[in-house]
Each structure stands twice: as structure tokens, then as C-alpha cells.
C-alpha positions, 0 to 999 in steps of 0.5 A: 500500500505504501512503498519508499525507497531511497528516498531523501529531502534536503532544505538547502545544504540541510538534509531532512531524509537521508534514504528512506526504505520502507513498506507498509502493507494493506491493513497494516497500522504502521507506527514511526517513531522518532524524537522533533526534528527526526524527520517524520513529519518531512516524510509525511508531507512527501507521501501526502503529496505536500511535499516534493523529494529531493530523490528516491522514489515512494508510491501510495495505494500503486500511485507515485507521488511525484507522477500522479499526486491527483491519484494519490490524493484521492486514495488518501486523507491526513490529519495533522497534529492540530485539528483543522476544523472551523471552530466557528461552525457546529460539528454537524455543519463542520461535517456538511461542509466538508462533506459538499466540498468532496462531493460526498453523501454522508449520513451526519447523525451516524457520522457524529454517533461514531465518534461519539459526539451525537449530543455534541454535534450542534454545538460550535467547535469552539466550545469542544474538548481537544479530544473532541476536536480530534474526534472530529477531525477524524471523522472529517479525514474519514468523509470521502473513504480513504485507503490510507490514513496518514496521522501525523502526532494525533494525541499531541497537546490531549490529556490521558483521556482525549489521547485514549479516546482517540486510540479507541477509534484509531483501534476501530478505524484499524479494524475496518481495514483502513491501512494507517501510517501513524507519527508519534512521540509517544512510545506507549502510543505505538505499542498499543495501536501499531502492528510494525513499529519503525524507528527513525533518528536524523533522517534515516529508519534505524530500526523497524520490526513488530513491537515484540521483535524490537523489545527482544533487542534489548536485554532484561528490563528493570527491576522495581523496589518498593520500600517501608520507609523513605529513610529506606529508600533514601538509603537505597538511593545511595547505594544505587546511584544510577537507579531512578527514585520516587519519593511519592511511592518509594520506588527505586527503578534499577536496570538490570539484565533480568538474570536471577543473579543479578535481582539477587545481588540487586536485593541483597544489597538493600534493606526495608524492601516490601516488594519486588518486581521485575519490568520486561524490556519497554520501547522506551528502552528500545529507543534509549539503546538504539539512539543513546539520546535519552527517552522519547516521552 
């Protein structure tokens, strides 16, 4: 459905995509990840037809980006990471005007029910939710039925609520079989809606594979420390300086190879422990080892 290869952009003497290579089947939710400036949202523009190549050559729903924009255009929709919706309007005529504009018959009542903003639907944009705003802009993208979904930082700027709303639908929209190419900042994000993850660093994917495959990359996991007292772990701390503390629930997080020699040699050094538990191996700590530039979120 997706097709990249070789592809690059510079802006000026300043390259954004060093050699992209990648695809991304029918059906497939496909998640990029990367820190600001990684070059996701460069990628985007390209496949969304925004945006012209330096080289390389990329194909949307069989359809060359460069060749035949007007095919790609009508095969795809995106989202941005800011809701592009008339907070002057309602959501309901958000939704016809959108809908006359793509010549487009749309039934609004069962369109706003989806996105679960039926008892919203006459009341103007201004007056929603970020997650509200981003349901409806969802739901906008979806008017003309899309082949593929280009999301570009959906959940930016949401709370926890609004972000899990919109997986919620993202989940949904996977499930009706709309191939979605997802940009996230979020490491939690891409391991629960993503079935192939793909991790980009300074313009080049570094790394890609399933969730799963990427965490088995990385050894062991950590190891986590609950204690009696605050003196106790006050005292741990000391002991372990590069471990993280947490004041609040007088938790200690300790990496470790996830050897049972190594917990034990962990545990044995401290005193006042009332639990122990040991943490697989997270995107996060697939981001940290294969960048060495600190955790994505």
C-alpha cells in the first residue's frame, strides 16, 4: 500500500531524509517513531503529496507521488497534529461542509454517533474538548473513504483521556481495514495501536520490526523496589546511584539484565524492601539503546 525507497529531502545544504526504505502493507497500522526534528513529519508531507523529494522514489495505494499526486490524493486523507476544523461552525455543519466540498453523501447523525459526539454535534467547535476536536477531525479525514490514513502526532497537546479516546477509534478505524501510517512521540502510543513499529533518528529508519521483535533487542528490563520507609529508600538511593527514585511511592527503578543473579545481588544489597518486581524490556528502552539520546516521552 505504501512503498519508499531511497528516498531523501534536503532544505538547502540541510538534509531532512537521508534514504528512506520502507513498506507498509494493506491493513497494516504502521507506527514511526522518532524524537522533533527526526524527520517524520518531512516524510509525511512527501507521501501526502505536500511535499516534493529531493530523490528516491515512494508510491501510495500503486500511485507515485511525484507522477500522479491527483491519484494519490484521492486514495488518501491526513490529519495533522492540530485539528483543522472551523471552530466557528457546529460539528454537524463542520461535517456538511466538508462533506459538499468532496462531493460526498454522508449520513451526519451516524457520522457524529461514531465518534461519539451525537449530543455534541450542534454545538460550535469552539466550545469542544481537544479530544473532541480530534474526534472530529477524524471523522472529517474519514468523509470521502480513504485507503490510507496518514496521522501525523494525533494525541499531541490531549490529556490521558482525549489521547485514549482517540486510540479507541484509531483501534476501530484499524479494524475496518483502513491501512494507517501513524507519527508519534509517544512510545506507549505505538505499542498499543501499531502492528510494525519503525524507528527513525536524523533522517534515516534505524530500526523497524513488530513491537515484540524490537523489545527482544534489548536485554532484561528493570527491576522495581518498593520500600517501608523513605529513610529506606533514601538509603537505597545511595547505594544505587544510577537507579531512578520516587519519593511519592518509594520506588527505586534499577536496570538490570533480568538474570536471577543479578535481582539477587540487586536485593541483597538493600534493606526495608516490601516488594519486588521485575519490568520486561519497554520501547522506551528500545529507543534509549538504539539512539543513546535519552527517552522519547
Amino acid at each position: 500500500m505504501i512503498s519508499v525507497h531511497g528516498l531523501t529531502k534536503s532544505f538547502g545544504s540541510v538534509p531532512a531524509l537521508a534514504g528512506i526504505d520502507l513498506e507498509v502493507p494493506a491493513g497494516q497500522v504502521f507506527a514511526l517513531l522518532g524524537h522533533n526534528g527526526a524527520g517524520k513529519t518531512t516524510l509525511v508531507r512527501i507521501l501526502s503529496t505536500l511535499l516534493l523529494p529531493t530523490s528516491g522514489t515512494a508510491s501510495v495505494a500503486g500511485h507515485d507521488v511525484v507522477r500522479s499526486p491527483r491519484a494519490v490524493r484521492k486514495a488518501i486523507s491526513l490529519t495533522g497534529q492540530y485539528a483543522a476544523v472551523d471552530e466557528l461552525l457546529t460539528g454537524a455543519e463542520n461535517l456538511r461542509m466538508m462533506a459538499r466540498l468532496w462531493r460526498v453523501k454522508v449520513e451526519v447523525p451516524s457520522v457524529l454517533a461514531r465518534f461519539d459526539l451525537a449530543d455534541a454535534g450542534n454545538r460550535q467547535v469552539k466550545t469542544y474538548s481537544g479530544g473532541m476536536r480530534r474526534r472530529l477531525d477524524l471523522a472529517i479525514s474519514l468523509l470521502a473513504r480513504p485507503s490510507v490514513l496518514f496521522l501525523d502526532e494525533p494525541t499531541t497537546g490531549l490529556d490521558p483521556l482525549g489521547r485514549a479516546g482517540v486510540w479507541e477509534m484509531v483501534s476501530t478505524l484499524a479494524a475496518d481495514g483502513v491501512t494507517i501510517f501513524l507519527t508519534t512521540q509517544y512510545l506507549e502510543e505505538a505499542d498499543r495501536l501499531a502492528s510494525h513499529v519503525a524507528v527513525m533518528d536524523h533522517g534515516k529508519i534505524i530500526a523497524s520490526g513488530t513491537p515484540a521483535s524490537l523489545k527482544s533487542r534489548v536485554a532484561g528490563g528493570h527491576l522495581s523496589l518498593t520500600f517501608t520507609s523513605p529513610a529506606a529508600l533514601a538509603a537505597a538511593a545511595s547505594l544505587l546511584p544510577s537507579a531512578v527514585a520516587s519519593a511519592d511511592d518509594l520506588t527505586l527503578q534499577v536496570a538490570t539484565d533480568g538474570s536471577f543473579d543479578e535481582v539477587r545481588r540487586i536485593v541483597n544489597q538493600v534493606d526495608g524492601v516490601a516488594e519486588v518486581s521485575l519490568s520486561k524490556p519497554t520501547l522506551d528502552d528500545v529507543f534509549l539503546q538504539l539512539t543513546g539520546t535519552g527517552r522519547l516521552s
